[in-house]
TORPA-4810 file (N, C-alpha, C, O; in nm, 3 decimals):
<nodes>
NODE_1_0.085_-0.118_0.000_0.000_0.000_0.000_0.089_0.125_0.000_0.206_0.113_0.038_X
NODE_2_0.049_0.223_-0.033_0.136_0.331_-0.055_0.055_0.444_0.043_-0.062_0.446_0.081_X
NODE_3_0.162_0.532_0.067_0.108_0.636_0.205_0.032_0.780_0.143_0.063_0.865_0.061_X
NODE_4_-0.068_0.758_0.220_-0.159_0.909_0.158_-0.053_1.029_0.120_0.000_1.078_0.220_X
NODE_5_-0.011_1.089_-0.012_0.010_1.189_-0.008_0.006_1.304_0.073_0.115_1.361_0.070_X
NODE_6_-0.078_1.359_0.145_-0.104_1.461_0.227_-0.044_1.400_0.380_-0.054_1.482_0.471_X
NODE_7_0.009_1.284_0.412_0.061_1.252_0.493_0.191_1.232_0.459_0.270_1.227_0.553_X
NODE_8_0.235_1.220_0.342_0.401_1.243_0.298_0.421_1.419_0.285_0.532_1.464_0.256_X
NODE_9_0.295_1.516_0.309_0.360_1.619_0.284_0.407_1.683_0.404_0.472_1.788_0.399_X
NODE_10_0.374_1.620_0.525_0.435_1.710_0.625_0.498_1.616_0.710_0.526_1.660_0.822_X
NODE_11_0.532_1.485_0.683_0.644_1.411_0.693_0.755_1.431_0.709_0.809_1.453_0.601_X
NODE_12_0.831_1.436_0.799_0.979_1.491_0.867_1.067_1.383_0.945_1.035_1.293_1.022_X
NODE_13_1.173_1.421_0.904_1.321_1.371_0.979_1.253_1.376_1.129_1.185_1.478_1.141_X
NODE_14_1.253_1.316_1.215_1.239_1.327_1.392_1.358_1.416_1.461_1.343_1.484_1.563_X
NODE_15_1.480_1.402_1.384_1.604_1.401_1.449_1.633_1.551_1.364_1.669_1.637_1.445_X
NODE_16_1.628_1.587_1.271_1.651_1.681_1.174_1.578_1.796_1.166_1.617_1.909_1.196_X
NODE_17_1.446_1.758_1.113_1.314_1.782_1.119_1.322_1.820_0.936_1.247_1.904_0.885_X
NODE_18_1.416_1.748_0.865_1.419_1.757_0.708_1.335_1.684_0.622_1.248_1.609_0.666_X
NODE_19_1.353_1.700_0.516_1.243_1.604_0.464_1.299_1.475_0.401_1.422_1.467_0.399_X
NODE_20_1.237_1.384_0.355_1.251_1.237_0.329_1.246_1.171_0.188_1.174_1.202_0.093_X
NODE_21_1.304_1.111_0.193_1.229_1.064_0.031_1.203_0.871_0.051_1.259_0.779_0.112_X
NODE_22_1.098_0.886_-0.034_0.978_0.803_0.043_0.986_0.692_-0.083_0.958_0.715_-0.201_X
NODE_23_1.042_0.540_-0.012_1.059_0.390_-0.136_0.913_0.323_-0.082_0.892_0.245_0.011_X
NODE_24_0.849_0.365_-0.148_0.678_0.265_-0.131_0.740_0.156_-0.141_0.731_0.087_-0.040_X
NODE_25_0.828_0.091_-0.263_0.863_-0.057_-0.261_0.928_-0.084_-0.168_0.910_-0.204_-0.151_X
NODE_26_1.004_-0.041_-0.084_1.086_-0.091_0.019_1.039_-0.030_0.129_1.125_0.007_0.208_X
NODE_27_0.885_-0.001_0.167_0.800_0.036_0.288_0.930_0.098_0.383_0.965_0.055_0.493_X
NODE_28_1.000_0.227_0.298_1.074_0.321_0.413_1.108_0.460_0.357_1.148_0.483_0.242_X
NODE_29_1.089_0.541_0.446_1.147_0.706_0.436_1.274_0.695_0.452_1.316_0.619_0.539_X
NODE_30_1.363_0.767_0.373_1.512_0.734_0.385_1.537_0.936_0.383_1.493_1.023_0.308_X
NODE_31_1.649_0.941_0.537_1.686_1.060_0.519_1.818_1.073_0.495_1.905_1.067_0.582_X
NODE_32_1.843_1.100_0.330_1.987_1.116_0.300_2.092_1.196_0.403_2.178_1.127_0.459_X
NODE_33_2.088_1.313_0.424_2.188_1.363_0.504_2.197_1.328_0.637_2.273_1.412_0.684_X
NODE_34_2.156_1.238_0.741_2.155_1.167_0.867_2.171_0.987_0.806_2.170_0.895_0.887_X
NODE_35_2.183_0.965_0.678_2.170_0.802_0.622_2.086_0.763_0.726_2.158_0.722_0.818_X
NODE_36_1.968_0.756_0.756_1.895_0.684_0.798_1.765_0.667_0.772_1.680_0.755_0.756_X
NODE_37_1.751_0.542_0.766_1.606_0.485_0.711_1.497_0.463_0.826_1.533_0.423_0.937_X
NODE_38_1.360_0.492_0.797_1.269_0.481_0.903_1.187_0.387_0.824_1.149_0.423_0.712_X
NODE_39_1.141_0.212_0.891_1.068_0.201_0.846_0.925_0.187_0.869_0.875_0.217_0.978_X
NODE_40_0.836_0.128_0.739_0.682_0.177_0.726_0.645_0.022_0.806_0.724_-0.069_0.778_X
NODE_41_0.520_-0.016_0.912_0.513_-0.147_0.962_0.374_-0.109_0.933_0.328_0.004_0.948_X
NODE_42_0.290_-0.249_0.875_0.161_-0.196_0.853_0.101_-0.075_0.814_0.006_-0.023_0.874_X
NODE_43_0.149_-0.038_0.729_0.119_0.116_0.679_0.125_0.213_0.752_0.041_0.302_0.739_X
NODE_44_0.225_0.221_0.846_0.227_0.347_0.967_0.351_0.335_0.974_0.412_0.238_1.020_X
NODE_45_0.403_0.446_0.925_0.587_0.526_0.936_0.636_0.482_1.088_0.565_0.504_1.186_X
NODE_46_0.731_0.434_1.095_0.819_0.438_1.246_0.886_0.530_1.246_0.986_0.517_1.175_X
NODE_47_0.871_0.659_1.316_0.938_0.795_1.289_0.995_0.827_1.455_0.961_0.922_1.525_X
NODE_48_1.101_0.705_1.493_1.118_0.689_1.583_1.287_0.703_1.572_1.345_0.616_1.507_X
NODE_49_1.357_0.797_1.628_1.519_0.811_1.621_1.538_0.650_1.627_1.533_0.588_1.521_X
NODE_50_1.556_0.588_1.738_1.585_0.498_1.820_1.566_0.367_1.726_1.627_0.261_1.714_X
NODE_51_1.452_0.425_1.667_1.434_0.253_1.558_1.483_0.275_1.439_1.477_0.196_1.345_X
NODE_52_1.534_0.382_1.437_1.581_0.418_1.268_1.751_0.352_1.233_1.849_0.346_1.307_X
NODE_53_1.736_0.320_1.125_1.821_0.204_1.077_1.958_0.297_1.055_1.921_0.406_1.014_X
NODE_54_2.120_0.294_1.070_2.119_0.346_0.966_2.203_0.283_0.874_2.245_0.169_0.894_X
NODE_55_2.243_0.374_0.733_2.291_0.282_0.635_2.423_0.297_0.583_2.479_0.405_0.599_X
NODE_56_2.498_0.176_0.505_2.626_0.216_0.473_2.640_0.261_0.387_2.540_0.276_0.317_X
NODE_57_2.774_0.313_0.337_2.798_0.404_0.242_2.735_0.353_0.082_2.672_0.412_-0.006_X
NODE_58_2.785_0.220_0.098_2.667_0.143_-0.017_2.562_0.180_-0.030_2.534_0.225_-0.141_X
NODE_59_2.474_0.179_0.058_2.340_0.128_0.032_2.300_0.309_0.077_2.182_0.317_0.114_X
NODE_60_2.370_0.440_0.079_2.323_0.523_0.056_2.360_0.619_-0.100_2.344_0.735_-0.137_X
NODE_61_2.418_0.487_-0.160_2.463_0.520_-0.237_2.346_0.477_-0.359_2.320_0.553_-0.453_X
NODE_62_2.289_0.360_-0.343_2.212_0.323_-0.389_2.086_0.395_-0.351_1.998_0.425_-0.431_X
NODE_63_2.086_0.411_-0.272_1.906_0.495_-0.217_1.934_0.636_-0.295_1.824_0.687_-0.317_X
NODE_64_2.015_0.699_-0.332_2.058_0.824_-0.359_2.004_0.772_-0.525_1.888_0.793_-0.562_X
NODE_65_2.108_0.700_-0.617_2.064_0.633_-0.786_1.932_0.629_-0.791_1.879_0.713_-0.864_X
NODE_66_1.833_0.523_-0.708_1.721_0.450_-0.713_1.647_0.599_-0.703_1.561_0.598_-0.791_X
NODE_67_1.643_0.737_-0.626_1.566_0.825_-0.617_1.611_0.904_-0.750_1.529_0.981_-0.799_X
NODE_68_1.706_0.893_-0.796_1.732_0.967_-0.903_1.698_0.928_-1.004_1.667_1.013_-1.087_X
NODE_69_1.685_0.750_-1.052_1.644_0.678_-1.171_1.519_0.677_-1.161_1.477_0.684_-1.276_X
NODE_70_1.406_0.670_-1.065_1.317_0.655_-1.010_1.191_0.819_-1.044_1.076_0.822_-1.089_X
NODE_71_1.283_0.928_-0.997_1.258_1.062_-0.983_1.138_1.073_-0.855_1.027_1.126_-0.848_X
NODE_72_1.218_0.998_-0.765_1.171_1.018_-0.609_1.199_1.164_-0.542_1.307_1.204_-0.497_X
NODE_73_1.085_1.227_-0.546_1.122_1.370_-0.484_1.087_1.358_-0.319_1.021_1.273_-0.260_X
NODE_74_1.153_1.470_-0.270_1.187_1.460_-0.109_1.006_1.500_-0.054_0.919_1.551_-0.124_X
NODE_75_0.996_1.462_0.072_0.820_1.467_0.109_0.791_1.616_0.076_0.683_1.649_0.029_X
NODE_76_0.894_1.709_0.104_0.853_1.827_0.109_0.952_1.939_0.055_1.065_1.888_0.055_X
NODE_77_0.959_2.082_0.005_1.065_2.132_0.037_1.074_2.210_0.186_0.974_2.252_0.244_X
NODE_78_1.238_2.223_0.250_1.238_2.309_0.315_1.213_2.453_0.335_1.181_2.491_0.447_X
NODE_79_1.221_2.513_0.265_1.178_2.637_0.218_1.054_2.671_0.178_1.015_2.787_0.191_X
NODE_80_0.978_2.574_0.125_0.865_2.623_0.084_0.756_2.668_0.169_0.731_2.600_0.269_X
NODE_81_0.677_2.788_0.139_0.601_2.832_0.225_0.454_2.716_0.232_0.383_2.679_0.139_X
NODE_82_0.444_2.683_0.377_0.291_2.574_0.376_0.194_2.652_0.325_0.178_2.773_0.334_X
NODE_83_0.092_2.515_0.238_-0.007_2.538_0.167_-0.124_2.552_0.245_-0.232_2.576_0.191_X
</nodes>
């Protein structure tokens, strides 16, 4: 299942408070600049520091390609003024 849009838009880093970019296929928010992955359990984000994975230089290397081949944009911008 994939996560309501309007719940990926104000979706945030816990630890950061940045935004995410979101693998429906691999049920996780991945925050590039902290490498850490939060994942989705039963369709509800674990947006929990403590449970958040994090990843090696590999596999943020790959999450970085896969959003770029993909054209996975981040939940939100920082800057942008809320709608």
């Amino acid at each position: 299942m994939v996560l309501d849009p309007l719940l990926l838009e104000i979706l945030a880093c816990p630890e950061d408070k940045g935004p995410l970019l979101y693998f429906a296929d691999e049920q996780s928010l991945y925050n590039p600049r902290l490498r850490r992955r939060y994942a989705i359990r039963d369709d509800i984000p674990v947006m929990l520091v403590e449970e958040a994975e994090s990843v090696t230089d590999d596999e943020h290397g790959r999450l970085l390609a896969k959003a770029e081949q993909e054209g996975i944009r981040p939940t939100f911008e920082p800057d942008a003024e809320p709608s």
